[in-house]
C-alpha positions in Angstrom: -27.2 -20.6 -32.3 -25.4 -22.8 -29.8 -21.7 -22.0 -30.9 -22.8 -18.1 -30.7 -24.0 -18.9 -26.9 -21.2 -20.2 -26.3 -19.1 -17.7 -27.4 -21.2 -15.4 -25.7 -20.3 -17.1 -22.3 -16.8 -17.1 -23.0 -17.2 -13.3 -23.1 -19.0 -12.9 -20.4 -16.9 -15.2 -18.1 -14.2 -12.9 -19.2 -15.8 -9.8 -18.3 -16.5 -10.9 -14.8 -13.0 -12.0 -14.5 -11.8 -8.4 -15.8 -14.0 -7.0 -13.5 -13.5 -8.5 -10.3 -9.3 -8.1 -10.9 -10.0 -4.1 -11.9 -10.8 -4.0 -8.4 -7.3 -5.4 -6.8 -4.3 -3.0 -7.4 -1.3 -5.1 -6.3 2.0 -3.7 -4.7 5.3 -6.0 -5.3 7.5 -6.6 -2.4 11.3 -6.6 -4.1 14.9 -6.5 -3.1 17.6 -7.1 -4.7 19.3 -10.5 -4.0 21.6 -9.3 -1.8 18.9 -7.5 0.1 20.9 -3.9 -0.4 18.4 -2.0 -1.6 14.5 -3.3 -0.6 11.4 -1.1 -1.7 7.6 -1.6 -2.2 6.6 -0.6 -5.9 4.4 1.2 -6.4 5.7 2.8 -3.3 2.7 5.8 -3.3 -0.4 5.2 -5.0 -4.4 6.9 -5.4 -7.5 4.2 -4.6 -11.0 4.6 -4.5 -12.6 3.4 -1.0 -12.9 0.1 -0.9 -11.0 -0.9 -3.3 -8.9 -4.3 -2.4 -4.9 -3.9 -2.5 -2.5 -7.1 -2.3 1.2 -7.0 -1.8 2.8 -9.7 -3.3 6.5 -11.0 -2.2 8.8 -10.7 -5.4 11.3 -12.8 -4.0 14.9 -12.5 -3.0 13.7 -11.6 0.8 11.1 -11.9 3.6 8.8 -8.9 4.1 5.4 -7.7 5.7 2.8 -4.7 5.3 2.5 -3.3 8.7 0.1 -0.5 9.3 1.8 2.9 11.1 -0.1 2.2 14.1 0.4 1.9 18.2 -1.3 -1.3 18.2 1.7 -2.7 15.3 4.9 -2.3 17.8 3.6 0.9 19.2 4.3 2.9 16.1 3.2 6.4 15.7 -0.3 6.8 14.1 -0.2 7.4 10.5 -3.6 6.0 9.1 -7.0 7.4 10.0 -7.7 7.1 13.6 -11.3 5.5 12.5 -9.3 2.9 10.4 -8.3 -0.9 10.9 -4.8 -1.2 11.6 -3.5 -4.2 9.7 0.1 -6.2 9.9 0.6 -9.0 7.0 3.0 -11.2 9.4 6.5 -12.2 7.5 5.6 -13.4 3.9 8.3 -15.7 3.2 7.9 -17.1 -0.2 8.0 -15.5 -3.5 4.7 -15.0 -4.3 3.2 -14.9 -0.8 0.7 -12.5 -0.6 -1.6 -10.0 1.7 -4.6 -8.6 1.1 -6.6 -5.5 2.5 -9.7 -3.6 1.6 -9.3 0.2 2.7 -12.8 2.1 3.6 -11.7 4.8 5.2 -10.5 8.2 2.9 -7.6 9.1 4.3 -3.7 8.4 4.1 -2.1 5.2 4.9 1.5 4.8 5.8 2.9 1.1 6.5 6.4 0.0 6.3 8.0 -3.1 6.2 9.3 -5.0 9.7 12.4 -6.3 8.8 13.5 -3.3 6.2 11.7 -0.2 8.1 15.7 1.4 9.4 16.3 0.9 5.4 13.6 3.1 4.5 11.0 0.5 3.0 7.8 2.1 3.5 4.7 3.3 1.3 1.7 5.7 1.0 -1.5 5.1 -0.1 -4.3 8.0 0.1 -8.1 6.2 -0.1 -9.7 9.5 -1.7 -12.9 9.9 -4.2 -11.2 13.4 -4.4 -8.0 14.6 -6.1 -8.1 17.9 -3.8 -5.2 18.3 -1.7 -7.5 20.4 0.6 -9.8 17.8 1.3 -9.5 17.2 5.4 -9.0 14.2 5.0 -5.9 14.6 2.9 -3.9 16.2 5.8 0.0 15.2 5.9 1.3 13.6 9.6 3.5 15.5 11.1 7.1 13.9 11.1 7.2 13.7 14.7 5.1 11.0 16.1 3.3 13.5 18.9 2.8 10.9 21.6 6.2 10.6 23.8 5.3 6.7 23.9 5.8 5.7 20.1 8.3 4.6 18.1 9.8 7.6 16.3 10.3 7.1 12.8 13.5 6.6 11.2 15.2 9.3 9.1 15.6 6.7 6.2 11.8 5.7 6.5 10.7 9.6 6.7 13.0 10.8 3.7 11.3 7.9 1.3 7.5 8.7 2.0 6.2 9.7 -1.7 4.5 13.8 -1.2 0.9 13.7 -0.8 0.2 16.2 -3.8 2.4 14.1 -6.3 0.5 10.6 -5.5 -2.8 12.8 -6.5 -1.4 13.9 -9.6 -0.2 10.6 -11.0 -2.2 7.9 -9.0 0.9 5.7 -8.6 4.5 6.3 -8.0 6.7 3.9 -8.7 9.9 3.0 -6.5 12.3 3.9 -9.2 10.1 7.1 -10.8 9.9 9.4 -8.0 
């Protein structure tokens, strides 16, 4: 009877585990060594609210996760205007990570500091809904509307995953777009 405890608790403590990291979707940082080409992968990608994404530095490069936000370098707005704006600050190491927990349904763009001109930026839409006609599910328009932001640079624009594709697949990778 106590081995089949304890085999039941070894279950268990697994479960928990699996449960708890179902609830993190990560998003590597990479580059290659030479820094030419720099992306965020998945670069678009479908969560439920509240669900707890993580970038993680890959290596090879420094990087952040900076909101599309006036309060981030006086960006344009391009996540709900009832959401937290959030920057990551450089993560320098491989492995440094960042971590956010998204509430509001909406679409999030964020870009990368040092590789934004390059065009490394990503979407994520916080959604219980795969219906593109859902208000919340509205694109930005690609100029900022406020004379005082940053406008966004071509490279950054051409590179934002379409709304109705991250819906369909949940996830787009860097390289599968």
């Amino acid at each position: 009877m106590a081995g089949g405890l304890w085999l039941a608790s070894l279950t268990l403590g697994r479960f928990c585990l699996s449960a708890e990291d179902e609830d993190v979707v990560e998003i590597s940082m990479r580059s290659t060594e030479d820094g030419s080409i720099v992306t965020f992968d998945p670069i678009g990608l479908l969560v439920r609210p509240g669900q707890r994404i993580r970038w993680v530095n890959d290596g090879n490069n420094v990087h952040t996760a900076t909101a599309y936000h006036p309060k981030n370098d006086n960006h344009a707005l391009r996540i709900p205007a009832a959401a937290v704006p959030w920057d990551s600050g450089y993560l320098v190491n491989p492995g440094d990570s960042f971590e956010v927990r998204l509430t509001v349904e909406g679409i999030y763009d964020y870009y990368c500091i040092p590789h934004e001109m390059s065009g490394m930026v990503g979407r994520i839409i916080v959604s219980t809904s795969r219906d593109y006609n859902q208000a919340s599910l509205k694109p930005y328009p690609d100029s900022p509307g406020v004379e005082e932001w940053s406008p966004l640079p071509d490279a950054a624009l051409r590179n934002f995953p379409p709304i109705p594709a991250i819906l369909e697949r949940g996830r787009i990778g860097g390289s599968n777009r």
